[in-house]
C-alpha positions in Angstrom: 62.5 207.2 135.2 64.0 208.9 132.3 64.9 212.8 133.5 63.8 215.4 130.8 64.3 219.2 130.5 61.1 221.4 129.6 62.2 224.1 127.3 64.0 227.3 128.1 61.9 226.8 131.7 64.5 224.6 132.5 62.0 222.5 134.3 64.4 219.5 134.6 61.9 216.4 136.2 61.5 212.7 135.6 59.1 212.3 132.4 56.5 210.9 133.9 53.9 213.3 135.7 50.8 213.2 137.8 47.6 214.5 136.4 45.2 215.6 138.8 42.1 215.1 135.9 40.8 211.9 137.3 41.6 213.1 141.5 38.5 214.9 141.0 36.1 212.1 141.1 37.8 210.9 144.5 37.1 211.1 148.2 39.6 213.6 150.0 41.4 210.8 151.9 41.9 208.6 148.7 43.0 211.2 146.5 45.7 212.3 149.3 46.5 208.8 149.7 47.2 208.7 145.7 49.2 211.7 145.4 51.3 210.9 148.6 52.2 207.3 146.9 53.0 208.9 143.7 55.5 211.6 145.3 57.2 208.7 147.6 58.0 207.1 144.6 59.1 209.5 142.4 56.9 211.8 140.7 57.9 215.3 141.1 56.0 216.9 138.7 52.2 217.3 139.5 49.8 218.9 136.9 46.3 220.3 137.6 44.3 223.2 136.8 41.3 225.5 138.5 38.6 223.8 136.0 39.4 220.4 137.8 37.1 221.5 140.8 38.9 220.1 144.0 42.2 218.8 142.2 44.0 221.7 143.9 42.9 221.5 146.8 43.6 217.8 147.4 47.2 218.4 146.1 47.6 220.9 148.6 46.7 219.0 151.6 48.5 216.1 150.0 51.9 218.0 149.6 51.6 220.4 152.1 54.0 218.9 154.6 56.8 218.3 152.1 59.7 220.8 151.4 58.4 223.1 148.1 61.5 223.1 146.2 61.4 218.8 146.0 58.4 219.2 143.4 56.8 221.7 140.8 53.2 222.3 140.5 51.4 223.2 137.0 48.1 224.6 137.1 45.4 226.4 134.4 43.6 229.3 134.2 40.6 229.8 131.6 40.1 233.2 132.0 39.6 235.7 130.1 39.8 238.8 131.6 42.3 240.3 134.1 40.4 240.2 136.9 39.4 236.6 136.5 43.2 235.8 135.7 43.7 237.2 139.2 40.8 235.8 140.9 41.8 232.1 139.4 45.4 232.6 140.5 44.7 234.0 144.3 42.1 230.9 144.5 44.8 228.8 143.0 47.6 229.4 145.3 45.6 229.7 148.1 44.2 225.7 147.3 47.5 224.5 146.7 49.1 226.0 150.0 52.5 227.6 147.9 53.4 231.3 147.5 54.0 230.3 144.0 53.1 227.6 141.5 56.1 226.2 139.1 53.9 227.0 135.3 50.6 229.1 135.1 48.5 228.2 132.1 46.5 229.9 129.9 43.8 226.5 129.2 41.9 225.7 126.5 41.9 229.3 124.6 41.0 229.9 121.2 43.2 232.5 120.7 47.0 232.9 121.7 47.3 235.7 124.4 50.0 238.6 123.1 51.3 241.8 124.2 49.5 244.6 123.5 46.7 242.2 121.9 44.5 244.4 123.9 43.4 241.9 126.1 45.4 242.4 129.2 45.8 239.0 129.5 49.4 238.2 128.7 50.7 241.6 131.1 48.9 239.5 133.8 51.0 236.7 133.2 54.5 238.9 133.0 53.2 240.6 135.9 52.2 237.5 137.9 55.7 236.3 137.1 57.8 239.1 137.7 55.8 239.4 141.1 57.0 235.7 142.2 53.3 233.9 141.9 54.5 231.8 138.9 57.8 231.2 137.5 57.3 229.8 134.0 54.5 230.9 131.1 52.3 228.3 129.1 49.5 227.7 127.0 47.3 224.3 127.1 44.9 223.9 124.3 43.1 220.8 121.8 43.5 223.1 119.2 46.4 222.1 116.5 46.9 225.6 115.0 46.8 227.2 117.9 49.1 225.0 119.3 51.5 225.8 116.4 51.3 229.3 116.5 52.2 229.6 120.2 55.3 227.5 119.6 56.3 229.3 116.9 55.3 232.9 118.9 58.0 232.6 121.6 55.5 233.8 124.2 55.7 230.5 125.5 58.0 228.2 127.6 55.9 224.9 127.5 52.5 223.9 125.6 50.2 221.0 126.5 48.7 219.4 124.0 46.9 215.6 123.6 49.1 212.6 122.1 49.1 209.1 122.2 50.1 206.6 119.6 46.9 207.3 117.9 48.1 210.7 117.3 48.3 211.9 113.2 51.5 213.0 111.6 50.6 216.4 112.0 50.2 216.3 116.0 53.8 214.4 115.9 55.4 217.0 114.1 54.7 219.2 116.9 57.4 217.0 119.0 60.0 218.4 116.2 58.6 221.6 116.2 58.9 222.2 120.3 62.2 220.9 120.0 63.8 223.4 117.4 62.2 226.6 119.4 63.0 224.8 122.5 60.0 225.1 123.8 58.8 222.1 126.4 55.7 220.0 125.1 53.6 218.7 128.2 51.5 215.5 126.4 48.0 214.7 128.1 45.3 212.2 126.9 48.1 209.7 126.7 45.4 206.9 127.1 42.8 209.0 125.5 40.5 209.1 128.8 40.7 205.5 129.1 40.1 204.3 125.3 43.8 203.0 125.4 44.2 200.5 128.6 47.4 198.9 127.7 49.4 200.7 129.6 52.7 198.7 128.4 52.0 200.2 125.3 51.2 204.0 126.0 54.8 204.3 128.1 57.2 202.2 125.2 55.8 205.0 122.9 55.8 207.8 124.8 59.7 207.2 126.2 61.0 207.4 122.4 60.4 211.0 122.8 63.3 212.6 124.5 62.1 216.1 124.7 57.7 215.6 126.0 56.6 215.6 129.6 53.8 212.5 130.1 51.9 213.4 132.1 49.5 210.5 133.7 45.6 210.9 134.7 45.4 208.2 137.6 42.4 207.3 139.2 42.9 204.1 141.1 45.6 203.1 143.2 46.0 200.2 141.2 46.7 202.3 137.8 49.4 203.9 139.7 51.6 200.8 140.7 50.9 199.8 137.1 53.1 202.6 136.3 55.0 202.5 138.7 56.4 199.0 137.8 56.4 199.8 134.3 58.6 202.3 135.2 61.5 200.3 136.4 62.1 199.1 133.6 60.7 201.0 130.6 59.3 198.8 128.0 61.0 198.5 125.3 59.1 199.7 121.9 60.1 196.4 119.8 58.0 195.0 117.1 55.9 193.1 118.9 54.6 196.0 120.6 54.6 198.2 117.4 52.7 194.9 115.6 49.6 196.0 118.7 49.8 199.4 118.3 49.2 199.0 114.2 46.1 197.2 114.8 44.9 199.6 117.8 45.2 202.4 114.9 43.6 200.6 112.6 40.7 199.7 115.2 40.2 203.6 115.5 41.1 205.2 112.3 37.8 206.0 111.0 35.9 206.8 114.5 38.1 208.4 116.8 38.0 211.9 117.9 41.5 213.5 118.6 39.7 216.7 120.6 41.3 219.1 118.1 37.6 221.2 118.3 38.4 222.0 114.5 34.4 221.0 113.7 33.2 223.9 116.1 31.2 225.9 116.1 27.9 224.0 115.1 25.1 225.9 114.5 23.2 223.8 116.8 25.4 224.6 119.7 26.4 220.9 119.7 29.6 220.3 121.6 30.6 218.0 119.1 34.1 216.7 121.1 32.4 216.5 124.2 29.6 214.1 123.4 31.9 212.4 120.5 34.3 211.3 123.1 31.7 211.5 126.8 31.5 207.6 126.0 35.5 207.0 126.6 35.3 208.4 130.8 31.8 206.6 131.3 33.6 203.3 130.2 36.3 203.9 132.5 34.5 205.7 135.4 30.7 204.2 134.9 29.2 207.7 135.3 28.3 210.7 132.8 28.2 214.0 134.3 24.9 216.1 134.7 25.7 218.7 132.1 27.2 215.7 129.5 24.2 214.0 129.6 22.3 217.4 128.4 25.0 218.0 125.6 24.4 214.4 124.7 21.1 215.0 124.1 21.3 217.7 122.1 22.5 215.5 119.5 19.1 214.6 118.7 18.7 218.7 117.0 21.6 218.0 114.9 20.3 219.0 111.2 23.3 217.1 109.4 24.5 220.3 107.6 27.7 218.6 106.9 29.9 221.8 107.9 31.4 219.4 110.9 32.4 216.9 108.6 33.9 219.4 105.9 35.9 220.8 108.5 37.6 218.0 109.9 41.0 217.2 109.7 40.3 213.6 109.9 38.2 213.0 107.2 36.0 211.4 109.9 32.1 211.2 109.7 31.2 213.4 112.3 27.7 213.0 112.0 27.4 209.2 112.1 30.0 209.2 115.0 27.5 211.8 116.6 24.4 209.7 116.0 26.0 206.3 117.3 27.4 207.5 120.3 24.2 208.7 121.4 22.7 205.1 120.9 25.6 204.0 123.3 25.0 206.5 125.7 21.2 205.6 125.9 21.6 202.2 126.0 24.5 202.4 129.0 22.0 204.7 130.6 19.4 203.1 130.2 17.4 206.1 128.2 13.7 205.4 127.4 13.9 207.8 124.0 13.2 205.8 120.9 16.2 204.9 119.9 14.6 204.3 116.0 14.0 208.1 115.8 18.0 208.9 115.8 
């Protein structure tokens, strides 16, 4: 595996890390099983946050046993206030079985945490650090602006932030932009929750990038020694391969939702990225959470005010995206509403 340096953390690890996302949907045994595999054959770096349920805790049984120093842990925090930020952390640490974790993140914010912001929340972080319970600061978020802003904030060390080879220009340019304030970019959603299979693909595009941390959301044992072969021998982006990923892009130009949140808020409280891209895990996981399938019917108040589509930095039509993937939900869950009425 190719060996990359995250920013001025100095997190120096192989490029390819594993994301504890999918773990959660595992029995205990099988996601210890998983992560085991994946650290015997190379993965050092292990990514997971304290939204992702059990993640920590399976990562903690799984790694338990091994010396702390042969692998860092990053994990999230979405709190936002400092006694949740120390609540998350204490439960965090405590999950993972380590005195400290590698990178705390602040996850999915709509603001960028400051001193003296009056928040609190960014003395917890220098506090937490200088204390020994984390050793590197960063900020993981859907949001391209805010994204930008913490790069360019030096508050920093790493952000995470979705990219695949359907990424725009704009998300690319944050590659560039990490790289000249030496700040480390952490990519997720590098398969877009399943939408992109070819895995051959994903890794020849993502190994161009000398300077971004991949970091993988395995499921199945059998994605793993996909990887793991590809790995050997990193595919080389030639023309064929660029040739496929031109049409993939040119499959989902006009209907694919990068998670950037820019269309929210909606007056109807319709969490548009959720349902807009709900249909990507059931494909790959056959099952819709509880509280998915509520947001996904909520879709039915949408009053097509427009103000989603306006604000999209896609140019995509939100509410015709909104309106079919409801039809494909009810038809994969086999919904009795009349489908004629949406």
């Amino acid at each position: 595996m190719k060996t990359i340096v995250l920013g001025t953390s100095n997190i120096k690890c192989d490029q390819n890390a594993f994301g504890a996302l999918e773990i959660q949907r595992l029995l205990m045994q099988d996601a210890i099983d998983l992560i085991q595999q994946a650290y015997n054959n190379g993965f050092c770096f292990f990514n997971t946050a304290r939204f992702y349920t059990d993640s920590e805790e399976k990562i903690g049984i799984a790694l338990k046993n091994i010396k702390r120093k042969s692998f860092y842990i990053a994990t999230k925090t979405k709190a936002e206030t400092p006694a949740a930020f120390w609540k998350d952390l204490n439960t965090s640490l405590n999950y993972l079985k380590t005195d400290y974790v590698d990178l705390y993140q602040f996850q999915c914010t709509n603001k960028i945490y400051k001193p003296n912001d009056g928040t609190g929340m960014y003395e917890c972080m220098m506090k937490a650090k200088d204390d020994g319970f984390i050793h590197h600061i960063g900020l993981s978020t859907h949001n391209l602006k805010i994204a930008k802003n913490a790069i360019i904030s030096g508050l920093y060390e790493t952000i995470q932030y979705p990219l695949s080879y359907l990424s725009g220009k704009e998300e690319l340019e944050l590659i560039s932009l990490c790289k000249n304030y030496n700040v480390g970019f952490i990519a997720t959603k590098i398969r877009n929750d399943g939408l992109l299979p070819q895995m051959d693909l994903s890794i020849a595009y993502m190994s161009q990038f000398d300077n971004v941390l991949c970091v993988w959301d395995i499921q199945r044992e059998s994605e793993l020694n996909t990887l793991l072969d590809l790995t050997k021998k990193i595919p080389v982006l030639d023309d064929d391969k660029k040739d496929r990923i031109h049409k993939e892009v040119i499959k989902f130009t006009n209907h694919f939702c990068h998670g950037c949140k820019e269309c929210l808020p909606c007056p109807k409280n319709i969490k548009i990225d959720t349902c807009l891209r709900s249909m990507l895990s059931y494909k790959r996981a056959n099952e819709i959470e509880p509280d998915i399938k509520n947001e996904m019917m909520k879709i039915k108040e949408c009053v097509h005010c427009n103000l989603c589509r306006i604000r999209c930095p896609y140019d995509l039509d939100v509410p015709e995206m909104l309106k079919q993937n409801l039809k494909e939900y009810l038809n994969a869950s086999g919904g009795n509403e009349d489908k004629n009425e949406l």
